[in-house]
N, C-alpha and C positions, 0 to 999 in steps of 0.2 A: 521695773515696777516702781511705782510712787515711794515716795521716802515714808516706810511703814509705822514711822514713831512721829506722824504730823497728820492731825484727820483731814482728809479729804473736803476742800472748799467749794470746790465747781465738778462738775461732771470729768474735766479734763484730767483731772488728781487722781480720778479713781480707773485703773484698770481696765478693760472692757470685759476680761477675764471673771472678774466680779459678777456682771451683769448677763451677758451675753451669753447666749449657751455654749453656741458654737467655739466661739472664742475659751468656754472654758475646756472644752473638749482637747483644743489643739495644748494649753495646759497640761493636763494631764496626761496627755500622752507624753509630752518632753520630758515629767518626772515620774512617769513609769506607774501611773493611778489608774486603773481598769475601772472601778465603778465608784461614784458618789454618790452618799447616802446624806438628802438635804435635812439642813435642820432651818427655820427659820432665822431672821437677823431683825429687821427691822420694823420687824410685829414687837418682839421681843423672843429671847430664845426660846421659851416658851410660852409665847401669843399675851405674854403678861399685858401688853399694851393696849389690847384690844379687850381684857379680861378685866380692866379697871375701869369700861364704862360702863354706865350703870343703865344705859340706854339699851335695852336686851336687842332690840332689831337692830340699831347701830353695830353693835357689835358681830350679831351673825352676818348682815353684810359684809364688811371686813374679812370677818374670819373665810366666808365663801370666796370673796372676791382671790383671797389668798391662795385658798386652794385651787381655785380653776387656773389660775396665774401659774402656779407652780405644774400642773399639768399638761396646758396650752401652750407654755414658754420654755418648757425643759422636759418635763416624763414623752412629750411627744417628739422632741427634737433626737432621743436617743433613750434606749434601752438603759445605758449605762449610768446613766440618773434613776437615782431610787427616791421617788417622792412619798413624805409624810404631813398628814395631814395635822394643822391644826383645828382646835375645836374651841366655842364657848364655852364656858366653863360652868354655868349655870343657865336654865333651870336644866335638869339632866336631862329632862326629855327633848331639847335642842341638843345635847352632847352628844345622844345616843342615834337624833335623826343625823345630823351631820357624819358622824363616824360611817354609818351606813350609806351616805351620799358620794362621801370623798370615796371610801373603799372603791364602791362601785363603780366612779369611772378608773382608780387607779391605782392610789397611795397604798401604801405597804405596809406604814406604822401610823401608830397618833402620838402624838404627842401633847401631854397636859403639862400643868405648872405643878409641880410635887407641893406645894406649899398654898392651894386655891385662895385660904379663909384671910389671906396677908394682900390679895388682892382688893378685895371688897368684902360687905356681910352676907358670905353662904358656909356651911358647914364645914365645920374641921374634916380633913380629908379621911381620919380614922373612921369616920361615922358609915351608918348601912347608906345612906342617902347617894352613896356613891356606888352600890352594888351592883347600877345597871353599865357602870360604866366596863366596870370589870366585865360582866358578863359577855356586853358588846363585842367588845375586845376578842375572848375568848371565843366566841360562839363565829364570828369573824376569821378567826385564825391569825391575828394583826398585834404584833408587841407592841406595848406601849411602853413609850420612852418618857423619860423624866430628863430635866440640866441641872446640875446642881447649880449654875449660874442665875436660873430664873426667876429670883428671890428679888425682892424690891427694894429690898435693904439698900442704904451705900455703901457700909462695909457689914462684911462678913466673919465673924467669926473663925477660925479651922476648922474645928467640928461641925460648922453649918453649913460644910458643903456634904455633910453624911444626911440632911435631912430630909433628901428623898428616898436613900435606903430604908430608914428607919421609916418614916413614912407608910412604903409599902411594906415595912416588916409587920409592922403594928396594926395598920388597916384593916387585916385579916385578909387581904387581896392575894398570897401567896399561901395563903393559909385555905383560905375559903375556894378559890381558883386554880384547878392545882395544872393546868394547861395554859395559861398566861402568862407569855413572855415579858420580863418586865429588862428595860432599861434604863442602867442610872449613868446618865453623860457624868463624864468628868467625876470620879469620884474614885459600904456593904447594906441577910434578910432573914404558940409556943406549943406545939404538937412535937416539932421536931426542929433539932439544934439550926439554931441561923444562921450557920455553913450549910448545913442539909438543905435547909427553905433556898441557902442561895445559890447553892450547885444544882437543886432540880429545876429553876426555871429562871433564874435572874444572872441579865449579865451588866458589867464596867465597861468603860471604852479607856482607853491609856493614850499616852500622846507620846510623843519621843523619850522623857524623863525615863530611867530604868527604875525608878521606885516602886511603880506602879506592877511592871512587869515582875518584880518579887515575890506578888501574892498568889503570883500561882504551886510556889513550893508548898503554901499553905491550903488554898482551894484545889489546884487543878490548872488549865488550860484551858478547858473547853467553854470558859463563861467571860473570857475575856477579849473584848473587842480592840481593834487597833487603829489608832485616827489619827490625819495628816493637820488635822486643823483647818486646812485648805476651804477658803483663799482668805481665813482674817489673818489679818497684819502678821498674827503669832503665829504664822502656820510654819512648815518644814519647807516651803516649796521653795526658791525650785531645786534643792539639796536634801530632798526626801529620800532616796536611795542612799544617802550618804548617813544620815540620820538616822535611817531603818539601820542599816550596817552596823553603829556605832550600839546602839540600843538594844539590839538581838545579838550581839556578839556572843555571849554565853547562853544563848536561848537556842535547845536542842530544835535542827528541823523540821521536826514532825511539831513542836509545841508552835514552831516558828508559822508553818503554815497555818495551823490552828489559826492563830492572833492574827494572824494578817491577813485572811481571807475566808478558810473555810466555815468558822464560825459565823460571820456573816452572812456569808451566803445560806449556812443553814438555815439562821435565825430568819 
């Protein structure tokens, strides 16, 4: 693999693992990866890139072009790629056709920017203006994922990677929706306590670090998702078995399966 801490200059720098499906496939089997669940990269981790023109057709092409790319180039090449689609981010009723479009040929999840109004001027994300997006979602049957990385900031805060938790806490979206799977990449959700709002429908993804893996003395197991990083630079690969091992050592097996597969698959 390319030397991971020098960005990539020419096509020859980067992997084919990266790009290629097939090639990611023979990956994954060498470190013991059964299915990948895509997130975008070079939209932004959440399509912020495309979500910061102000050119509303510009942008839905993009966003389309994206999702049939990730369809045509990977959800077809193998089951074991799980595609999620991205969306514009305004006006809604392009969010809501789109969501409906991707689904249909295929994608599993959506994924939006937890933070929209930091993009351009459209509504803070607490507001009803977003209610169809939720509904979509739900009435779909399709989680919606949030990154905490998808902020446009250049630096971040610590607490500002909880602000898609909060986000969905406050939105009423877990409150108002009570069948919408909500996910917060990389990172917690007033009816009822915001451990309750976030064991009944919200899950974390965790990475190697056992910090993360902690909170489930406090929530539970069953809302906690488990991610290799695979293939950015900061991934596990190709000593992901070796990293799983080290990070689950005190993680009973039944919580072990939990995190590292079944919840997924549920979800």
């Amino acid at each position: 693999m390319a030397d991971r801490g020098q960005e990539p200059r020419r096509w020859d720098d980067v992997p084919p693992m990266v790009f290629n499906a097939r090639e990611r496939l023979k990956a994954m089997d060498a470190d013991g990866i059964d299915c990948a669940i895509l997130y975008p990269s070079v939209s932004g981790l959440a399509a912020e890139t495309f979500g910061k023109l102000d050119d509303s057709d510009l942008e839905i092409a993009c966003v389309q072009a994206y999702n049939d790319w990730l369809i045509d180039e990977w959800a077809d090449v193998s089951r074991r790629f799980v595609p999620q689609c991205i969306v514009p981010i305004w006006p809604m009723e392009r969010t809501v056709a789109e969501i409906e479009r991707a689904v249909a040929k295929g994608h599993k999840g959506v994924i939006y920017p937890a933070s929209p109004m930091e993009l351009r001027a459209v509504p803070h994300i607490n507001e009803p203006a977003y209610d169809p997006l939720w509904a979509t979602c739900q009435e779909l049957g399709v989680p919606l994922c949030f990154h905490a990385g998808g902020s446009p900031k250049i630096q971040m805060r610590p607490g500002d990677a909880f602000s898609p938790a909060v986000a969905a806490a406050f939105s009423g979206v877990v409150r108002s929706v009570s069948s919408i799977a909500v996910v917060a990449n990389f990172l917690l959700s007033r009816t009822l306590k915001p451990s309750e709002l976030f064991q009944r429908q919200c899950y974390f993804t965790c990475w190697y670090d056992q910090m993360r893996l902690r909170v489930r003395r406090y929530l539970g197991s069953a809302n906690i998702l488990w991610s290799s990083h695979f293939p950015l630079a900061t991934s596990s690969w190709p000593n992901t078995k070796q990293r799983a091992e080290l990070s689950f050592a005190d993680v009973p097996d039944q919580e072990k399966r939990q995190i590292q597969w079944e919840n997924a698959a549920k979800l």
